[in-house]
N, C-alpha and C positions, 0 to 999 in steps of 0.2 A: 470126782471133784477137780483134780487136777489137770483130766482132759478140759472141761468147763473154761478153767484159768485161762488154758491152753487155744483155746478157740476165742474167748473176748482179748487176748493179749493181742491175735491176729488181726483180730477184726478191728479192733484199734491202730494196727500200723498202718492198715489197707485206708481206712480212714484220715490217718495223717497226710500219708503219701498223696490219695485223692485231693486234700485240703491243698497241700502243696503246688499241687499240680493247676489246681483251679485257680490259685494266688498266682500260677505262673502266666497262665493266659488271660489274666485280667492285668495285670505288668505288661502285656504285649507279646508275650512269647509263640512259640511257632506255630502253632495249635489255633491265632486267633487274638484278639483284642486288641486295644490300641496300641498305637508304636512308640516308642520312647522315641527324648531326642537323637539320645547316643546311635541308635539302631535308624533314626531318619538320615544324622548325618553319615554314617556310614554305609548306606544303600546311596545318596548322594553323590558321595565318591566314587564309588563304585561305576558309577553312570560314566561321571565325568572321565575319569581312566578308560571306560569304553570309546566313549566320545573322541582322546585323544589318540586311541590307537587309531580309528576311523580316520581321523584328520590327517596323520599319519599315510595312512595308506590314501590318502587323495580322495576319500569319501566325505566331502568338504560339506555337503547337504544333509549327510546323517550324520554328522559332525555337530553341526547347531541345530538340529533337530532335536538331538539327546542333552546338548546345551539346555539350550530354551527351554525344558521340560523341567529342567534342575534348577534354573533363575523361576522358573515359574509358582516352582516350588517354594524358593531363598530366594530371592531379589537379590541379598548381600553376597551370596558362594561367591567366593572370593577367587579358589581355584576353578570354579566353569567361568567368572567373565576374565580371566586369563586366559584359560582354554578359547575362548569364542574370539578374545582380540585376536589373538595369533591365527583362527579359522577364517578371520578377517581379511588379515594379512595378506594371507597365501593367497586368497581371493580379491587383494588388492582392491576393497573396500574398506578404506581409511578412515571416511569418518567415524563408520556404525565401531570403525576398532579403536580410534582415540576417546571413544566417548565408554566405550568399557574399560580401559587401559587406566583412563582419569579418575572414574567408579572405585579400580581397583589400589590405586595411587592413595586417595581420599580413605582407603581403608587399612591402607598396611605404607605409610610413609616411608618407612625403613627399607625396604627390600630394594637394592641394588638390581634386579633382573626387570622388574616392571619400569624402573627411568630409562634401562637400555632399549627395551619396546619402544616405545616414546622415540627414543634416538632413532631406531631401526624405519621408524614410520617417515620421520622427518627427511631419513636418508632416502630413500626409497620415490618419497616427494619434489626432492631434486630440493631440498631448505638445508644446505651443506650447515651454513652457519648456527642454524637451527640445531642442527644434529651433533656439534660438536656441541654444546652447550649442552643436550640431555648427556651424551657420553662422558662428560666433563663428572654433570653431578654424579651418575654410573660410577664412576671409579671415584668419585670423594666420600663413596660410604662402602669401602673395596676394590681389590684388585679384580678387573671382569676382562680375562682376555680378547675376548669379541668385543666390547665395545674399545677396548685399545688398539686392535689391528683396525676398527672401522675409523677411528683417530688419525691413525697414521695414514691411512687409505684418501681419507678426504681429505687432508692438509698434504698430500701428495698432488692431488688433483686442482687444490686451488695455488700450489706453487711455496708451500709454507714447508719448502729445504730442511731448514735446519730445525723447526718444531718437528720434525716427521725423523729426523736422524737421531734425536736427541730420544723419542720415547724408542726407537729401535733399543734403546741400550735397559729402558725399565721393560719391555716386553721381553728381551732376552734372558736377562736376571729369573723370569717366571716361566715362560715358555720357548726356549732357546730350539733352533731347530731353522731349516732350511726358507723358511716364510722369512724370518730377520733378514736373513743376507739378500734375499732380495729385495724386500721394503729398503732395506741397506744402500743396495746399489740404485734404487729409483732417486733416493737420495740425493747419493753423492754424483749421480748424473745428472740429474738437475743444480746442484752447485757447480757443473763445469769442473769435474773431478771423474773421466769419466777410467781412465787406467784403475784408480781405487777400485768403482763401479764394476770393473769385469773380475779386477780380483774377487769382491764378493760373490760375484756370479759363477765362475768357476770353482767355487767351496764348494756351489752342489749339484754343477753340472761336468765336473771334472773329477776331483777329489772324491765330492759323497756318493751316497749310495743313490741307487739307478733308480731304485725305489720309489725315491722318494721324490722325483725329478716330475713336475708337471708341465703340462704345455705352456703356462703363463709366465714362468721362468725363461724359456727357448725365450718368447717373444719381447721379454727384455733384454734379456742378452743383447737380440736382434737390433734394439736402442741403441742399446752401447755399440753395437760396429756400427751402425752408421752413422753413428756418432766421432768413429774413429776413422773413416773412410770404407771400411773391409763388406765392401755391399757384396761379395759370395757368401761370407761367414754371416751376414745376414740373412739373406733369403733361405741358404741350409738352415738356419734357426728356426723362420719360419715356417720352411716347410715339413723339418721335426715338430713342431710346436701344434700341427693340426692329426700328427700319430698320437697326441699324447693326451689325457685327460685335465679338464682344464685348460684358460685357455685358449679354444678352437676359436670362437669367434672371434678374439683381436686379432689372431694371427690372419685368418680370411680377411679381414678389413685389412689389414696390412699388408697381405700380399697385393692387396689390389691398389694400395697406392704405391708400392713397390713397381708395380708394371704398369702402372699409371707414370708419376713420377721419375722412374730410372730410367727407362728401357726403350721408346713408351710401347709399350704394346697392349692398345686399349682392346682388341677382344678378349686378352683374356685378360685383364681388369673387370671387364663386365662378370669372365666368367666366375673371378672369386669373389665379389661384390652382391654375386645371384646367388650365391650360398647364402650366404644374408639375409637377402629379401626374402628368400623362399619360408627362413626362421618368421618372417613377418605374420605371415597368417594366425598366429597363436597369440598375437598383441591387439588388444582392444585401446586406441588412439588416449578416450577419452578415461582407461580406468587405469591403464598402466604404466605405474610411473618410468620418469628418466632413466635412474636406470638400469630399467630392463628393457627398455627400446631404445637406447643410443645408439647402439652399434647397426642395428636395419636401418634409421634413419638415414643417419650418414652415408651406408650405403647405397640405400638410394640418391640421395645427392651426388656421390660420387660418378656411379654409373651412369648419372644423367649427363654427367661432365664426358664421361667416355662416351658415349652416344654423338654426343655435341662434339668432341674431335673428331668423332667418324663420319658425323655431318657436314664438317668444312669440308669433305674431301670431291665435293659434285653437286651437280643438283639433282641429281638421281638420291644421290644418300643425303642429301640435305631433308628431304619429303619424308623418304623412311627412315629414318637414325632421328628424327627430329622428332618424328610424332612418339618416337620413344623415352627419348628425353623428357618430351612434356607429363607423359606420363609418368615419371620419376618422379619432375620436381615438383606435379598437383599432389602427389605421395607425401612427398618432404614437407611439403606445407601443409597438409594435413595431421602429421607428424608433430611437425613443428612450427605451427602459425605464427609463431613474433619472433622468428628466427630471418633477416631483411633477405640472407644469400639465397634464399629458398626462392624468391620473389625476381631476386636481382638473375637468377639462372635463368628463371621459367618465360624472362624475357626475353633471353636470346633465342630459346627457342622460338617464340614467337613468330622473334623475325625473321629465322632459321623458315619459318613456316609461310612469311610474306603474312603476318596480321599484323600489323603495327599497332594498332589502337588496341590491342588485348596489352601488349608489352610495354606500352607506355602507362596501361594502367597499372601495371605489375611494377615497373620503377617506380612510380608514382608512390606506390605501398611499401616499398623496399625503402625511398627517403622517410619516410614517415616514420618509421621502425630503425631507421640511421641516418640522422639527419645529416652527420658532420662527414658522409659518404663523398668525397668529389668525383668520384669515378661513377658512382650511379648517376649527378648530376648530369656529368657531363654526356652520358648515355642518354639520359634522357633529353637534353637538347638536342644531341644530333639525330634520334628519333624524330623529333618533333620539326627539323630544320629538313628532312627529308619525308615529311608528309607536308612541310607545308611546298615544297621544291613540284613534288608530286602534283600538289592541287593545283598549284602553278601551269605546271605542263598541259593538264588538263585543259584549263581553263586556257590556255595559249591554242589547243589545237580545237576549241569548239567555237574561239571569239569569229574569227571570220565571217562562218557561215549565220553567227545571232547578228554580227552587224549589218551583212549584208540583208538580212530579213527584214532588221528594222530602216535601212536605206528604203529600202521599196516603200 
């Protein structure tokens, strides 16, 4: 009897346990049946943390690929159309990333990191004013280091001295370190303060650690002497400033107007100028904004300028250093279409070439794009006063023999 007991008491847990079990795969458990929310948003995630190690590592297509599956899924994920603006970014497709960025805005007002997005986009766009306004409201719901150094960054660049000295002192308060002193010294060399300016430069080119010295340091420094006269202690700047990480490209632009400029020794102008262009191949005109192509633009401008001093020198180099030039400055204004000196250059080439009527159209376009220019003006008349001088000549050495024709 007692075995009996002992066999229905089993067969009842075996029973439970099986009930159990079959309530668990009908809940969705692993075995099978539908999936709960908790378990959709949590595979979700999962996707998307794959998605942004992907992006991470430069795999920008499996990136939104594993996106898009997740939005496909949720419209609203909130964390994939974050993920995807920023897969955006990097890929320097702005629209498709402000139009998720806004999605994500519209969903979580509060969060200080998504108005910096916004800021990042607008900076990127070459919309400075734009961008301090997203980084404005960025820091009015927190303190966000990056969008405070990008603050002080762009009101460096538009000439705003003392708004740019002034947060040096709330970024230091939070993140005190070798980046202040020299946002510091950009500062105060741009107030015409420039002795301050090297002492803050020397806190971490002298005094601090070696460590922590990057190349875009050297190449202000570089500023500051030649701001002070000391053009050795400059070029040493910049010639340390291209050993060092970060950086390398202002210093290459700057050496080359350094041997532009100083010295002049425009071959090798050209040749620190063609470090630059060479960086160009990797920049798509029409998707990549200001600035991440500043620094090649100008370089081409530049070089084209070095070309053209090595074209006054004959007419041998007038032919070939001209048609190099030209080749620059059709760059520069592909670059930079509503940029006038792009236009105003590519005319001297021209002439540099003996086509007048290309370089007359080329000032032509340069006033249009700067009207209140007197110097293109006046270019352009004495173009115009030397083909009409030309036409002149012409028609002096063919009249003769038309009149004599029409005598008979």
């Amino acid at each position: 009897m007692k075995t009996c007991f002992a066999v229905l008491f089993a067969l009842s847990v075996c029973c439970a346990v099986l009930r159990a079990v079959a309530g668990e795969d009908a809940a969705g458990g692993k075995t099978g049946g539908p999936e709960t929310e908790t378990q959709k948003n949590e595979r979700l995630q999962e996707l998307v943390d794959q998605a942004v190690r992907e992006r991470d590592a430069r795999n920008y297509v499996r990136a939104r690929e594993l996106l898009n599956g997740v939005l496909g899924e949720k419209p609203d994920h909130k964390n994939a159309l974050y993920a995807r603006a920023w897969t955006y970014i990097l890929t320097y497709r702005y629209a498709e990333a402000t139009t998720d960025i806004n999605r994500v805005i519209a969903l979580d007002p509060l969060a200080k990191e998504y108005y910096y997005t916004c800021g990042v986009i607008a900076k990127d766009l070459g919309k400075k004013e734009e961008a301090l306004t997203w980084f404005a409201q960025t820091l009015e719901r927190g303190f966000y280091a990056k969008a405070l150094r990008y603050v002080i960054e762009i009101n460096l660049g538009l000439g705003n001295y003392d708004a740019a000295l002034s947060d040096c002192e709330w970024l230091e308060k939070h993140e005190p370190g070798p980046r202040v002193n020299i946002y510091r010294a950009q500062a105060l060399l741009g107030l015409g303060r420039p002795y301050e300016a090297l002492d803050e430069c020397n806190k971490v080119l002298v005094t601090g650690n070696e460590k922590d010295r990057e190349g875009w340091h050297y190449v202000v420094r570089s500023d500051v002497y030649l701001k002070l006269g000391e053009r050795e202690k400059a070029y040493y700047d910049l010639a340390t400033a291209t050993t060092k990480a970060g950086g390398t490209r202002d210093a290459y632009l700057k050496l080359g107007n350094f041997a532009m400029d100083y010295e002049p020794d425009y071959r090798q102008a050209i040749a620190y100028y063609t470090v630059l262009v060479d960086v160009e191949a990797f920049y798509v005109p029409e998707t990549v904004p200001e600035s991440a192509r500043h620094e090649p633009a100008v370089a081409r401008l530049r070089r084209g300028q070095a070309y053209m001093a090595l074209a006054s020198r004959g007419a041998t180099s007038a032919t070939r250093f001209g048609a190099e030039a030209l080749k620059d400055f059709t760059k520069y204004i592909a670059l930079e279409p509503k940029e006038a000196k792009g236009y105003a250059e590519r005319a001297r080439a021209y002439v540099a070439l003996g086509d007048g009527a290309r370089a007359e159209a080329d000032l032509v376009q340069a006033i249009v794009l700067d009207e209140t220019n007197a110097e293109y003006k006046t270019r352009l008349e004495q173009i115009r006063a030397s083909a009409a001088g030309a036409g002149a000549a012409r028609n002096n050495e063919q009249g003769p023999s038309q009149s004599g024709g029409g005598a008979q």
